[in-house]
N, C-alpha and C positions, 0 to 999 in steps of 0.2 A: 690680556683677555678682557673684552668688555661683558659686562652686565647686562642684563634684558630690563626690562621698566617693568615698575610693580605701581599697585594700587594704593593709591592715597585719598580720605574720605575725608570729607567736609559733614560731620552729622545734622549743624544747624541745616546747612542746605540741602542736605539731602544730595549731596553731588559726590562722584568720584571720578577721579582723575588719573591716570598712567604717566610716571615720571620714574624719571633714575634715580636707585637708590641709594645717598650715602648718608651717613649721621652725621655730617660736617656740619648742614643748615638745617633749621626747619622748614616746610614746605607751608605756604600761605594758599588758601582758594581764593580764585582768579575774581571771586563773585562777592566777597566778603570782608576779605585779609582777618580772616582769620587762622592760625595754627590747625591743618589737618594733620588727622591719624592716619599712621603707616598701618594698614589692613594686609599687603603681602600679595604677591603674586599670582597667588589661586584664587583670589577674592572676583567675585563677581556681583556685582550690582542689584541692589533689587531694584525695580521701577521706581521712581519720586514719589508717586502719588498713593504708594504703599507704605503707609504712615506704618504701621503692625510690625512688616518686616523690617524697617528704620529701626522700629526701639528696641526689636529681638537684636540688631546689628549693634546699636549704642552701649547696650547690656553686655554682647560678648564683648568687643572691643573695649569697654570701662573696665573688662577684669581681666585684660592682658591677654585674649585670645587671637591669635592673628587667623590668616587666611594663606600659610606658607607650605610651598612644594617641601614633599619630601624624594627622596632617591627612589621612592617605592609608587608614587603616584601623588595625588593631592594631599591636601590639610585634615582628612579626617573627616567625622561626623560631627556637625555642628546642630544645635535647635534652630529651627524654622519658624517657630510659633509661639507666643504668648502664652500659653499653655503648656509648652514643655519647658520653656526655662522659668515659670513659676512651681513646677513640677521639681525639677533640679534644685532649686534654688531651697527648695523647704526641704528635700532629702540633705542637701549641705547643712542647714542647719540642724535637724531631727539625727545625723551622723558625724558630725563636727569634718565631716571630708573640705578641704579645699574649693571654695564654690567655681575656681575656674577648671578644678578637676572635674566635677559634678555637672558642671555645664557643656563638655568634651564626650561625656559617659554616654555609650552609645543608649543603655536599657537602664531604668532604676530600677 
């Protein structure tokens, strides 16, 4: 049974890539050599020059959030904005919750 290709992010570049996934190797950008993050199959790209939606993406993916199909449909609600996961992020600490739970959380 083969596998479909999933998403892999270069954050300094702002680049993402579709490759096959296995945990054998790391994956290097074509533009950099540097080590990208597995972001997951549902992930979809924001534009390059949308620096805002880069660091909301840098933010989920630094605290272990992917972008992974489930049996039921896509990944979930994720923050889109600087404002909601500044939002999130002070309810995690003001609730001691997990901040990549808090980050997931559709409403605070």
């Amino acid at each position: 049974m083969s596998h479909g290709k999933t998403s892999y992010v270069c954050l300094p570049c702002r680049a993402s890539y579709k490759q096959f996934h296995g945990p054998d190797r790391e994956r290097r950008c074509p533009r950099c050599a540097r080590v990208m993050i597995h972001a997951g199959s549902a992930f979809a790209p924001p534009r390059r020059r949308d620096k805002d939606a880069w660091r909301v993406l840098s933010v989920l993916l630094h605290a272990g959030i992917g972008f992974h199909k489930s049996c039921c449909g896509g990944p979930g609600w994720r923050p889109t904005t600087l404002r909601e996961v500044k939002a999130r992020t002070a309810y995690a600490r003001r609730t001691g919750e997990p901040v990549a739970r808090a980050l997931q959380r559709y409403v605070v």
